[in-house]
Structures are given as structure tokens and as C-alpha cells.
Phi, psi and omega in degrees: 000149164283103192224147191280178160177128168320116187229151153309133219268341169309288168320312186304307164331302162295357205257320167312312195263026199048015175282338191273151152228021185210110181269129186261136192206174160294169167246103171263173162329309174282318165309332166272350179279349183253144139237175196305156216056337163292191185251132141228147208241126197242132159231161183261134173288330187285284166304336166101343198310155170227160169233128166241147177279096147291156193260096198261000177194172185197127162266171166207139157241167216272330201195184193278351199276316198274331178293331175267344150319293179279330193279307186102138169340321270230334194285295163313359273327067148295118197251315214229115181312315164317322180302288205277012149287326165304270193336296187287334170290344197258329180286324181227144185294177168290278201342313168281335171276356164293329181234015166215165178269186164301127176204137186281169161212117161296076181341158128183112194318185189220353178287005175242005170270307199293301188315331153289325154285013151288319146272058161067016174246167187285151144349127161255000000 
């Protein structure tokens, strides 16, 4: 299955240019609906650009403190675990990470399998 989802153009960036390979969110409603294989279709809010995602894993944690624990910053593209508590507290209200958990989803774009197969070559 396919699911859109809004990314901050900072993120969007890192999950494009690889340092990032883990997109981090509440586990909402929606968020409980992807699973291992589905796409997610990433737009940058600011540009409108899109990125698609395959979903090759998914963690789930009681919060965003234990998930940047075990993954470490650096898996978020990230240097310093404070930054990106900052970063993720302006994004979600407290309330709401007080009342869902956490969940990672393992990336890996897809845009360079469509270039290749735009130019006549096969899928690896």
C-alpha cells in the first residue's frame, strides 16, 4: 500500500541525500496502518518535491527518548541527541508524545531504481 505524509524540508533532505535512513513519527492511526513493504510517498512541505520510500522495517517504542537511544542520532542524521529532541518536541505537541508511542520506519528511497528503469534498464 501507498501512504503520503508531509516531511519537513530539513528531513526530506537528509532521507534524500542518505545521511538519514529512519524516518521517526507518533504511532497514530495512520501510522499503525503501514507495513513492512509498503511506499511511502514523502513531499517536502516547503517545495512540493516528492520522494518515494520503501518501508523495509518498523520499530516501535514507549517514546521518542527510548527510540534515539537505541537507534542512536546519528541513524536520524543527526550528531547530537538534544538537537533532535528539539527538532521533534516543535513537530509534535507534548501531549500527544505523552499519549502515543513512537515508531521508526526503515527507509529506502526508490528514486534511483525509477531512473533506471527510465532508462530502459531493468529493476535490481
Amino acid at each position: 500500500m501507498k501512504y503520503s505524509i508531509d516531511v519537513h524540508e530539513f528531513s526530506f533532505n537528509k532521507i534524500k541525500n542518505g545521511s538519514r535512513k529512519i524516518g521517526i513519527h507518533l504511532f497514530d492511526k495512520k501510522a499503525q496502518q503501514v507495513k513492512i513493504g509498503d511506499t511511502l510517498d514523502m513531499r517536502n512541505a516547503s517545495t512540493g518535491e516528492h520522494l518515494e520510500c520503501l518501508i523495509k522495517g518498523i520499530g516501535l517504542f514507549d517514546n521518542f527518548d527510548d527510540a534515539i537511544d537505541a537507534l542512536g542520532p546519528q541513524a536520524l542524521g543527526y550528531t547530537d541527541k538534544k538537537e533532535l529532541m528539539v527538532r521533534l518536541e516543535r513537530m509534535y505537541p507534548r501531549e500527544l508524545q505523552q499519549e502515543l508511542n513512537a515508531v521508526a520506519f526503515f527507509l529506502e528511497p526508490l528514486f534511483e531504481k525509477k531512473y533506471l528503469i527510465g532508462r530502459g534498464e531493468k529493476e535490481r
